[in-house]
MARDRENVEX-524870 format. One record per residue (C-alpha): residue in one letter; x, z, y. Coordinates in nm, 4 decimals, decimal comma. Each point is the difference from the previous one (the first is absolute). Example, Ala and Ser with C-alpha at 12.3 -4.5 7.8 and 13.67 -1.06 7.14 Angstrom:
2
<atom><type>a</type><x>1,2300</x><z>0,7800</z><y>-0,4500</y></atom>
<atom><type>s</type><x>0,1370</x><z>-0,0660</z><y>0,3440</y></atom>
***
This chain:
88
<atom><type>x</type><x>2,1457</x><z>26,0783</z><y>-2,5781</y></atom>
<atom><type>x</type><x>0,0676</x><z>0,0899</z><y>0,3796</y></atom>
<atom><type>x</type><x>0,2988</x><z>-0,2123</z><y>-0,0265</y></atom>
<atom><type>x</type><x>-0,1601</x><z>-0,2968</z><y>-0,1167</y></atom>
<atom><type>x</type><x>-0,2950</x><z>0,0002</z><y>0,3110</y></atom>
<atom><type>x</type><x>0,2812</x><z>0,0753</z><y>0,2102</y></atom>
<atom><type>x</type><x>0,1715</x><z>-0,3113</z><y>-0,0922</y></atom>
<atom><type>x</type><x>-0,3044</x><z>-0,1917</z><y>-0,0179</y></atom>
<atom><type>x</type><x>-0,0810</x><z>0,1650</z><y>0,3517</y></atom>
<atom><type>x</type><x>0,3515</x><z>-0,1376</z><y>0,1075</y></atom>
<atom><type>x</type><x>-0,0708</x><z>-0,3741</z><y>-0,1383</y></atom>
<atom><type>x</type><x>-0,3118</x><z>-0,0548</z><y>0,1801</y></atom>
<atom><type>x</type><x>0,1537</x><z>0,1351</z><y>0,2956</y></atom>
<atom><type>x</type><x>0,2978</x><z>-0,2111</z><y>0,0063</y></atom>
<atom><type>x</type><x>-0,2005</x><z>-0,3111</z><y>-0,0766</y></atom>
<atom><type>x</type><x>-0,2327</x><z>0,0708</z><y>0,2659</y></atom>
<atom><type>x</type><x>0,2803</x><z>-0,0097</z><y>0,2620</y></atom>
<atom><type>x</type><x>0,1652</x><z>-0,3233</z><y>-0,1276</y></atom>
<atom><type>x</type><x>-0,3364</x><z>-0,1428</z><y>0,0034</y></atom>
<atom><type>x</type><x>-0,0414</x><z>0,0685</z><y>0,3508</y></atom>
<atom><type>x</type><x>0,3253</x><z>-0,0808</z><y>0,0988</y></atom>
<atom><type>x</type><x>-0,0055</x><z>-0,3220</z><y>-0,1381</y></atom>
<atom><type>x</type><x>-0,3556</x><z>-0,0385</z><y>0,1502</y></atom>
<atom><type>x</type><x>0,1420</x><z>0,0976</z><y>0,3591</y></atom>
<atom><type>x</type><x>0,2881</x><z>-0,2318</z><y>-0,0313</y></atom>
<atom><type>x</type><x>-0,2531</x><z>-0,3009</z><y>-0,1153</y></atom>
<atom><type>x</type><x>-0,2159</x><z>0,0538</z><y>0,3528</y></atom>
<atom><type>x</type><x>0,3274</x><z>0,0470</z><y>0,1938</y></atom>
<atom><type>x</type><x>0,1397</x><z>-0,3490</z><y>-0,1482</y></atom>
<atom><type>x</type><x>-0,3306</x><z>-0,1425</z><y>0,0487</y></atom>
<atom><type>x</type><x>-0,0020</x><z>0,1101</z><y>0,3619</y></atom>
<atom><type>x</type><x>0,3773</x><z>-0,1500</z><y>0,0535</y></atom>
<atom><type>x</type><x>-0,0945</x><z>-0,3274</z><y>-0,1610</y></atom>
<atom><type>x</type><x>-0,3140</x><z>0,0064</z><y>0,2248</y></atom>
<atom><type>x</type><x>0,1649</x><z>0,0933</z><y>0,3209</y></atom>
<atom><type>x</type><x>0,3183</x><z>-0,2259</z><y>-0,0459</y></atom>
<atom><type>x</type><x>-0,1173</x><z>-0,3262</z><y>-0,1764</y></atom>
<atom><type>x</type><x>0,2793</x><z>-0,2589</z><y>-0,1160</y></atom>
<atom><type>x</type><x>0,1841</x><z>-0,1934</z><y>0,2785</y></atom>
<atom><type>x</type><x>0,2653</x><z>-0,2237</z><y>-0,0272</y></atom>
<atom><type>x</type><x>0,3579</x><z>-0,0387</z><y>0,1654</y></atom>
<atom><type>x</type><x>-0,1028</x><z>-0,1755</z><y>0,3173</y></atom>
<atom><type>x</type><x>-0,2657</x><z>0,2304</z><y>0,0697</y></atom>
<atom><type>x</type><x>0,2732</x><z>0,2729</z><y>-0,0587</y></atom>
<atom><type>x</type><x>0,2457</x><z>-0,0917</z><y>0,2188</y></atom>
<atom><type>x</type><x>-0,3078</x><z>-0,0984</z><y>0,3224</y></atom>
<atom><type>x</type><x>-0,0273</x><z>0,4090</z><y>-0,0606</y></atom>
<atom><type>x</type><x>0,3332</x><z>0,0669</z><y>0,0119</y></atom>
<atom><type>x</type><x>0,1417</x><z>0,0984</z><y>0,3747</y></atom>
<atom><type>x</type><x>0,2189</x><z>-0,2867</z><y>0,1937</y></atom>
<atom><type>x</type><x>0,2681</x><z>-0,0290</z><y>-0,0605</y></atom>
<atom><type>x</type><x>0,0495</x><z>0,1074</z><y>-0,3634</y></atom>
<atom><type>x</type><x>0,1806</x><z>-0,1745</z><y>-0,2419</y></atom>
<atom><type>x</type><x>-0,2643</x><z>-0,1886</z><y>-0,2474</y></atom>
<atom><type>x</type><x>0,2749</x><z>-0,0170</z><y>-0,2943</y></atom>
<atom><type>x</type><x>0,0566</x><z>0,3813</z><y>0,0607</y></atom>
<atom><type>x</type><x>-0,3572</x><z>0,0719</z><y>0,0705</y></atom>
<atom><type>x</type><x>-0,1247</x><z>-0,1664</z><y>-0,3474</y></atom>
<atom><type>x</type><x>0,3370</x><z>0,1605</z><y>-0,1789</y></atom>
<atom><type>x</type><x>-0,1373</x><z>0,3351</z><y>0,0841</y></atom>
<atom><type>x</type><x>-0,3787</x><z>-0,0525</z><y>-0,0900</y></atom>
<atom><type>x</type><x>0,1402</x><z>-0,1219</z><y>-0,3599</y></atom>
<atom><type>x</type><x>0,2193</x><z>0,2817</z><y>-0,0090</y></atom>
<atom><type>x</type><x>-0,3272</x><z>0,2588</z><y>0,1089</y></atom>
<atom><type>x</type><x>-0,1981</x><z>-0,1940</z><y>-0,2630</y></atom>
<atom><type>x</type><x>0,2229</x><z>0,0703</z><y>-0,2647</y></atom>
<atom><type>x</type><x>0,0940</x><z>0,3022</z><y>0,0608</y></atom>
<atom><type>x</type><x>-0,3610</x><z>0,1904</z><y>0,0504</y></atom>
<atom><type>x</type><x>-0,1564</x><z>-0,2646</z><y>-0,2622</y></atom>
<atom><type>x</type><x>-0,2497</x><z>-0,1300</z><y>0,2141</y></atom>
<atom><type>x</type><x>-0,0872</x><z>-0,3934</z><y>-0,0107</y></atom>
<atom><type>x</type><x>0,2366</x><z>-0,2005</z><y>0,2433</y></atom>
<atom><type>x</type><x>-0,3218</x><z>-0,1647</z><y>0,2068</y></atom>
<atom><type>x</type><x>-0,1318</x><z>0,3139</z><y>0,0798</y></atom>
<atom><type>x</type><x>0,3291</x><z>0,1335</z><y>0,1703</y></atom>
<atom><type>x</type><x>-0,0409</x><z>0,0182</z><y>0,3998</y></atom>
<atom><type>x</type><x>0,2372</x><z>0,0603</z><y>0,2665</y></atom>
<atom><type>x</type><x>-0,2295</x><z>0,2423</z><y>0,1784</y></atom>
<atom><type>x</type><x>-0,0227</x><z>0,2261</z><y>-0,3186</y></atom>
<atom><type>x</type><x>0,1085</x><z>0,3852</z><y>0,0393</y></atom>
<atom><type>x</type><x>0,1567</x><z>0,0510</z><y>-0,3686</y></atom>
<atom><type>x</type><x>-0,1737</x><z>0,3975</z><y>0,0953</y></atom>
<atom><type>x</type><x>-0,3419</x><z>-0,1368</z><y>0,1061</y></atom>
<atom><type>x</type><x>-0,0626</x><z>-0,3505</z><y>-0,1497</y></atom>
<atom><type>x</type><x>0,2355</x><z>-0,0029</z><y>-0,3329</y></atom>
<atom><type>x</type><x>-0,0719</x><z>0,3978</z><y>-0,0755</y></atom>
<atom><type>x</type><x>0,4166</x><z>0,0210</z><y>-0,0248</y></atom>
<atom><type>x</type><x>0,1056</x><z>0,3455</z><y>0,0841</y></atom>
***
């Protein structure tokens, strides 16, 4: 019997956590999608500092996109991968 409530104890547990992980990463998405809404390339590369290459500038915002799965658009050139992308 004390196994069983144990495991039972362990299950709720366990789904408690994912629920409020997956709650956590819902407001933290929310708050990205908020505080960097869609722009497109030309808007990119006005960010971008003079002087940099726009077909190397736009190379490496596909290649950030891609490689942290966030949506193309909402890829700046100001963004800290630590701070703004949560990549650490």
């Amino acid at each position: 019997m004390f196994t069983f409530v144990s495991v039972v104890v362990t299950v709720c547990i366990v789904t408690v956590c994912i629920v409020a992980t997956r709650q956590r990463q819902a407001r933290k998405l929310a708050a990205f999608r908020q505080r960097f809404p869609p722009i497109d390339d030309q808007e990119f590369l006005r960010r971008c500092s003079p002087g940099v290459n726009a077909e190397t500038a736009l190379r490496v915002r596909r290649v950030v996109a891609e490689q942290l799965g966030i949506d193309y658009d909402r890829v700046y050139p100001e963004q800290s991968f630590v701070d703004d992308l949560d990549f650490d």
